[in-house]
C-alpha positions as CSV (number, residue, x, y, z in Angstrom):
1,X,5.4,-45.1,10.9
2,X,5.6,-43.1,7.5
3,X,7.3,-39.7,7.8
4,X,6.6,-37.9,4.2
5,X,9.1,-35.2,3.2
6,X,8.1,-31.7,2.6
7,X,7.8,-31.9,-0.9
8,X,5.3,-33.9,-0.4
9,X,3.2,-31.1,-0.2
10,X,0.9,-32.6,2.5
11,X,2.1,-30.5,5.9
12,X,2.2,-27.6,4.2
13,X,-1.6,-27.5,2.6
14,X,-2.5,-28.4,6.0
15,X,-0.5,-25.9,8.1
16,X,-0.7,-22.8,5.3
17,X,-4.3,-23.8,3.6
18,X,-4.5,-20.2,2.1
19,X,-1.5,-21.5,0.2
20,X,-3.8,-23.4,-1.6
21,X,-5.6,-20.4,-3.2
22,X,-2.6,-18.1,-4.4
23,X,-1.1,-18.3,-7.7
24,X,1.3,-15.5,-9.5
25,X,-1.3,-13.7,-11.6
26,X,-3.5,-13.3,-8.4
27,X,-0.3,-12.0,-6.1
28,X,0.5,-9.3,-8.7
29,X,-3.3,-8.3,-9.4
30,X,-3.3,-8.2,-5.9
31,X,-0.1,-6.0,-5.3
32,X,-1.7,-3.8,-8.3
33,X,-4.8,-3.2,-6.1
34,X,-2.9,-2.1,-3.5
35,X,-1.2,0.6,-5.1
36,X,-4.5,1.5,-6.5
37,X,-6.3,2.2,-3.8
38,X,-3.4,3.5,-2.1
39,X,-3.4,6.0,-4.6
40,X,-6.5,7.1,-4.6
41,X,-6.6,7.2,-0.6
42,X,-3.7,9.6,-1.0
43,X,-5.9,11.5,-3.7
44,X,-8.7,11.9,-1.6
45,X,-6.6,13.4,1.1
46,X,-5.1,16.5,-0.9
47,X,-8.7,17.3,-1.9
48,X,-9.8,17.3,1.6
49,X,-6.3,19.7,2.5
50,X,-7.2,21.8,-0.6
51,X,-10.9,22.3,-0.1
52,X,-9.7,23.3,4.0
53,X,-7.5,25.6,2.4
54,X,-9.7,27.3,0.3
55,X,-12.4,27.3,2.6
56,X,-9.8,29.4,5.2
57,X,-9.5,31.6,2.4
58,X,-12.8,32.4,1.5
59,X,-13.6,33.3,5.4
60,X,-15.8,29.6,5.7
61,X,-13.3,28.1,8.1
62,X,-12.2,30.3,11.3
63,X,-10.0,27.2,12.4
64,X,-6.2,27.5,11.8
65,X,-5.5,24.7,13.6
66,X,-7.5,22.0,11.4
67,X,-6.6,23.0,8.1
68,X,-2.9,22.8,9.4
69,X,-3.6,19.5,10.8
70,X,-5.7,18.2,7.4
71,X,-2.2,19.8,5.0
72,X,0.2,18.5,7.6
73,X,-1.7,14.6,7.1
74,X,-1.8,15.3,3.3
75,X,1.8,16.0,3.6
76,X,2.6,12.8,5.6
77,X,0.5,10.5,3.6
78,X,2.2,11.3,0.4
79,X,5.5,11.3,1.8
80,X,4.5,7.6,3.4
81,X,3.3,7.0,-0.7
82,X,6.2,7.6,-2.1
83,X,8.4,5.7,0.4
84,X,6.2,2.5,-0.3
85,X,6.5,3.2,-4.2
86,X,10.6,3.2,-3.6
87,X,10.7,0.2,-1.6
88,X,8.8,-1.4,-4.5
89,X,10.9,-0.2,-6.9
90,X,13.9,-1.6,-4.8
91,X,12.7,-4.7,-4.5
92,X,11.8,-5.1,-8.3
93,X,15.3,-3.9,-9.0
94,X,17.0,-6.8,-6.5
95,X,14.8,-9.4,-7.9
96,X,15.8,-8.4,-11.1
97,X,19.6,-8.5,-10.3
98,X,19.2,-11.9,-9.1
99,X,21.0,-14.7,-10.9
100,X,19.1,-17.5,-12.7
């Protein structure tokens, strides 16, 4: 009986095949799409707070309790935002203090 090392490479296609399909350029445009739509998620939120708010303003919107709920998600989604963009950032920053 042959036992083949792991550098072989032939477990691990067969155990991970989707390791098969990633390369570096795809992992970062992929990381960069993530942000992206993160983003724009985010974005789409604070309109949605704003136009509540203005809408209780004008008169068009009687309930207080929604357009607190829609500012208090706005709120929490770009507070979650900004804590995934410093995480990044801190993982960059560690990779790049890593010893070659």
């Amino acid at each position: 009986m042959v036992i083949s090392g792991i550098e072989s490479g032939i477990g691990m296609s067969k155990a991970f095949p989707e390791m098969n399909k990633i390369n570096p350029s795809s992992t970062a445009d992929g990381a960069g799409k993530f942000f992206s739509e993160l983003v724009s998620k985010v974005n789409d939120i604070q309109v949605q707070s704003d136009k509540s708010v203005q809408g209780l303003a004008s008169g068009e919107n009687k309930n207080l309790h929604e357009v607190m709920i829609a500012v208090e998600k706005a709120s929490i989604s770009f507070q979650f935002m900004s804590q995934v963009r410093n995480k990044a950032l801190e993982a960059y920053q560690e990779v790049m203090r890593m010893q070659v």
